[in-house]
N, C-alpha and C positions, 0 to 999 in steps of 0.2 A: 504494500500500500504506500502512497506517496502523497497525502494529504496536500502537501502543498501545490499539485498538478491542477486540483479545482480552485486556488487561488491564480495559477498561470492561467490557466482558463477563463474565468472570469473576466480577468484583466482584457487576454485577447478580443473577447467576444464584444466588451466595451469600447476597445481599441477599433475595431473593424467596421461593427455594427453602426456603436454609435450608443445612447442613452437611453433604455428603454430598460422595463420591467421586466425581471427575468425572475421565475421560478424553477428552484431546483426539485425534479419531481420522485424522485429516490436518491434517499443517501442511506445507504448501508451496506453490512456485512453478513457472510454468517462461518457461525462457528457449528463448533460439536455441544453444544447446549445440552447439562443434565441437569434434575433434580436431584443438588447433595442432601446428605443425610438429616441437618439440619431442615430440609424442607422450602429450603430456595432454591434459586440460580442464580450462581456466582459467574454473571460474564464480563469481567470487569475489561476485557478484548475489546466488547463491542464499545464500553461507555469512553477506553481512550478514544477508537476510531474516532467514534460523533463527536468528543471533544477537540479531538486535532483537525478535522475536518471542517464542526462551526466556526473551528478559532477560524482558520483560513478563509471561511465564507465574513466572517468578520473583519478581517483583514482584509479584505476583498473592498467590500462595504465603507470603510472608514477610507477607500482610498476613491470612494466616489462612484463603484457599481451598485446601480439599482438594483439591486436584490428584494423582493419583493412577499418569498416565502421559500420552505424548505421543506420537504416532504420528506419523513423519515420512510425508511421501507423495511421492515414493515409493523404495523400494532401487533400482530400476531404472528405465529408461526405457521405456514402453509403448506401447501401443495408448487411445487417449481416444476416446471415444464421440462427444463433438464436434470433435474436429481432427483425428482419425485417429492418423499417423506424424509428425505434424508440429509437437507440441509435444513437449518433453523436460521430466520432474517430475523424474526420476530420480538419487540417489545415485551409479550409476552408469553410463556411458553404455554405449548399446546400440547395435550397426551393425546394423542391421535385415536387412542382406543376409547378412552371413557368419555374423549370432546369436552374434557375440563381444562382450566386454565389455570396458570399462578404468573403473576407479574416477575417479570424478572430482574436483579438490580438495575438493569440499564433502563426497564419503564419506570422504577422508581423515582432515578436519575434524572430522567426524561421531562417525568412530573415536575420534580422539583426546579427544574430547569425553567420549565414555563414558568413557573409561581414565580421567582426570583429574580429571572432575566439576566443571570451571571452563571456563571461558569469556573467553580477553583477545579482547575486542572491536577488532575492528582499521576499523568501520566510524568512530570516532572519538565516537559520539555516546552510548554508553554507559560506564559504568566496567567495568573488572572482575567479574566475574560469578562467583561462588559461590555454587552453587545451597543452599537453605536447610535441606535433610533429609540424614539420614542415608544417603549412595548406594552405603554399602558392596557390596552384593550385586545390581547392578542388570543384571537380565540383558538382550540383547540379543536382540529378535527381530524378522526382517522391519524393520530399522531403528526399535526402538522402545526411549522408556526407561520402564520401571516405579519407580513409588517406593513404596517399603515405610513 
């Protein structure tokens, strides 16, 4: 992964394009997601990615790209057209047998994110993260953030 390639990106597509609204409409990963013993899921993989990645969509942002939302991929754990059941994208995890769910740290993460509209990086390779707009009113849908 290369987080900072959706900051190059960004950039370019400002650069080229020009100034207009852009929504990113999947950002994520997936891992081998279990339920530990304790009764959660420890994916602390996925919550660097989204944090080195928003930092970057932030950095992006602060340097003058209309950024306009972000669409995590995915709230849940699905079905993938090339791996079937066997790769996990999802916020929250899914037992495929019983179709019951448990949030997983990184929707915990996810949550608190929305609520607070900051980011302590705990991957160690960023600072602090305050995102650059006004996110008073940022609603949440399908795991997704709008900026007004």
């Amino acid at each position: 992964m290369f987080p900072e390639g959706i900051y190059v990106n960004l950039k370019r597509i400002k650069n080229y394009y020009g100034d207009f609204p852009i929504c990113i409409t999947e950002i994520g990963c997936s891992f081998d997601d279990a339920v530990s013993p304790d009764g959660r899921v420890h994916d602390s993989k996925r919550i660097v990615y989204l944090e080195e990645h928003i930092s970057q969509i932030a950095r992006a942002m602060n340097e003058g790209v209309n950024v306009r939302g972000i669409y995590v991929w995915s709230l849940l754990d699905n079905f993938e057209w090339t791996s079937g059941y066997t790769k996990r994208f999802g916020l929250v995890y899914v037992d495929f047998e019983s179709h019951s769910g448990r949030i997983k740290d990184s929707g915990y993460w996810h949550g608190n994110f929305i609520k607070i509209k900051s980011i302590n990086i705990i991957s160690g390779i960023s600072p602090k993260l305050t995102l650059p707009v006004n996110l008073g009113d940022i609603p949440l849908i399908m795991s997704t953030l709008i900026f007004k």
